[in-house]
N, C-alpha and C positions, 0 to 999 in steps of 0.2 A: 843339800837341798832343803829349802824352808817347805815344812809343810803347813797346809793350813787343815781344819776340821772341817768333817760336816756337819753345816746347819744352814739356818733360816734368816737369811737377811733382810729388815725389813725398812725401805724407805720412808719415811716421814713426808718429804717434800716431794715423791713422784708418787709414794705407794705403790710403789715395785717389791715385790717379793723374790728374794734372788738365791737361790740354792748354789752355795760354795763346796763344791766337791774335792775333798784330801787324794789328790791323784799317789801318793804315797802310800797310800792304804792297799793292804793284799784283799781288799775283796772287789770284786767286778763293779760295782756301781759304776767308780770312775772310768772304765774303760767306754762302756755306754753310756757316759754323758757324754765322752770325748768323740762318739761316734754322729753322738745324734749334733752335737756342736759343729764337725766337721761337714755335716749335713746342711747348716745355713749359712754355708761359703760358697761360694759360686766361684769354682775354678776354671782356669782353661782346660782344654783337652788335646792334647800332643798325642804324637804316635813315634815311636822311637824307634827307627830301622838300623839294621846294621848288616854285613855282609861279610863273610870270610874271607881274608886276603884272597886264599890262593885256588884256583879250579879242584874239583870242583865245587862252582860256589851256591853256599847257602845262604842265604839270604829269610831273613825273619824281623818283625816289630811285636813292640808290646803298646798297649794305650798304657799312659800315666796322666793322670790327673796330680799327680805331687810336682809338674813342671815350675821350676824358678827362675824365671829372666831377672838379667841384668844382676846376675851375684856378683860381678865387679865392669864397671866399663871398660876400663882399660889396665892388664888388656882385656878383652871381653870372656867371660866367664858366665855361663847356664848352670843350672844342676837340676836332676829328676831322682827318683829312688823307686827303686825296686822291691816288691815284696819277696822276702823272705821265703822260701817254697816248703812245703814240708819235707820231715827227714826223708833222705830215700826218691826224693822228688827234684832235682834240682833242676833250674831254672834254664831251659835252651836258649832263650835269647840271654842270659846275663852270661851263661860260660861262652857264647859267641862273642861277645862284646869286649868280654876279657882277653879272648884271642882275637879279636882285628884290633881291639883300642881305638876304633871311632866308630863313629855313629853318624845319622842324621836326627833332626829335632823337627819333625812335620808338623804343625799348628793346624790344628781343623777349623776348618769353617762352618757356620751351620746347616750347611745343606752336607753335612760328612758326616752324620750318625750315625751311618751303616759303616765307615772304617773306625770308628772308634769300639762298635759293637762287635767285627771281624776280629780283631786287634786283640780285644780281651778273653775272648776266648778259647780253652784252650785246641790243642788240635794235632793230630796225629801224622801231620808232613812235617818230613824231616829234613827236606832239602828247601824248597821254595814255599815259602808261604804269602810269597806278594806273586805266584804265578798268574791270577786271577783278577790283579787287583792292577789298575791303571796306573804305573809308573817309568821314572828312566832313570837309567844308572848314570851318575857321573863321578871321576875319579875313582872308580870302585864303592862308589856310596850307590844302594836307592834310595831315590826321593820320590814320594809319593804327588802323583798330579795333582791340579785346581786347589793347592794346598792356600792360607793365608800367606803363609811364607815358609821358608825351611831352613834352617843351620847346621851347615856341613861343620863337625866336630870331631876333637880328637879327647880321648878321657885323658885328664889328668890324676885324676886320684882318685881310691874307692875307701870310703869311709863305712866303717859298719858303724848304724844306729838301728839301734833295740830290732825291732820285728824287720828292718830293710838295709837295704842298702841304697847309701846315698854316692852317685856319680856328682863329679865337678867336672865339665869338659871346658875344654876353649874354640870358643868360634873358630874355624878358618873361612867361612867360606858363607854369603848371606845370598839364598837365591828366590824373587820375586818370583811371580804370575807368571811375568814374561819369559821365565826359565823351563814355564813346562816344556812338556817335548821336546828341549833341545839340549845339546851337551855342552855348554856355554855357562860359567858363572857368570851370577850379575855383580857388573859395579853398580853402585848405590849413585844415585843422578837423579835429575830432574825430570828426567823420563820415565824413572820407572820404580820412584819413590810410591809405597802403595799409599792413598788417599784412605782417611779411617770414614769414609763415608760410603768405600767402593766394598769393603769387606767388612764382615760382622763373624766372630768368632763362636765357637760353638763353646759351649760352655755347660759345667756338670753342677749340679744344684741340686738338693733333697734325693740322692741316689738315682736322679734320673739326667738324662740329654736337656739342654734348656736351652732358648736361642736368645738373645739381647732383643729386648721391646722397643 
């Protein structure tokens, strides 16, 4: 890996002053710049469900904000990551995930800041943690209501990077609006393609919920 130094870059022709931080470096700076940088990204916000094959079933999500559409189209290919839990602490929904090996990929809207806030915190049910929470099961997935859309998933691979872990799943299954309440995947048509004028996604920015202006 190329490192570079810290110091003081100074533009001539903007007059931008630009601090180049040596992420190679063992002392903290770099960590806190990369936080406060990741802070002037304005991400989506996902909610990642999953459910145990077999009765009986437990059912749990987590929010990620690390969601990546479209890592390959075809075939279709997501990926999100996981934080790393501490020693002694492992993570209930990622050793769920590992034993069913698929998932759902629920995309919030902005009127859904209360399941993204559900979602992240932690909590001491150990069977159902969407008892509460408006959704329907299909093929053994839940999918969360009034979502932007959902993608029924299977993991393909779990990659450890640094402080998480990175999942790569594959689409099977793409379900609109018109999929709430019912046990019915959508085929993708003319009818029931979502319009980007009809939904606005919720979105994470300067560590807080943000809605698109």
């Amino acid at each position: 890996m190329r490192c570079s130094t810290l110091n003081l870059v100074h533009s001539a022709r903007r007059g931008v002053r630009r601090v180049v931080i040596d992420t190679c470096s063992q002392s903290r700076n770099w960590r806190e710049a990369m936080r406060d940088a990741m802070r002037a990204v304005a991400l989506p916000v996902v909610v990642v469900t999953s459910s145990s094959p077999d009765p009986p079933f437990t059912r749990r999500g987590i929010t990620c904000s690390s969601f990546t559409s479209k890592v390959s189209l075809d075939p279709p290919i997501l990926s999100f990551s996981i934080q790393k839990p501490r020693i002694g602490h492992p993570s209930r929904f990622a050793s769920l995930l590992r034993h069913s090996g698929r998932c759902a990929i629920n995309v919030l809207g902005e009127h859904q800041a209360h399941l993204g806030t559900h979602f992240s915190l932690p909590t001491d049910t150990e069977d159902n943690q969407l008892s509460e929470i408006s959704h329907f099961v299909h093929r053994g997935l839940p999918l969360l209501d009034d979502t932007i859309i959902s993608f029924s998933c299977s993991v393909l691979k779990e990659v450890e990077a640094g402080t998480a872990d990175l999942f790569l799943v594959q689409v099977e299954e793409i379900h609109t609006p018109s999929d709430v309440g019912s046990s019915a995947s959508s085929e993708p048509n003319e009818s029931n393609l979502i319009s980007p004028t009809r939904s606005r996604p919720l979105l994470y920015h300067g560590s807080q919920y943000v809605k698109c202006s």
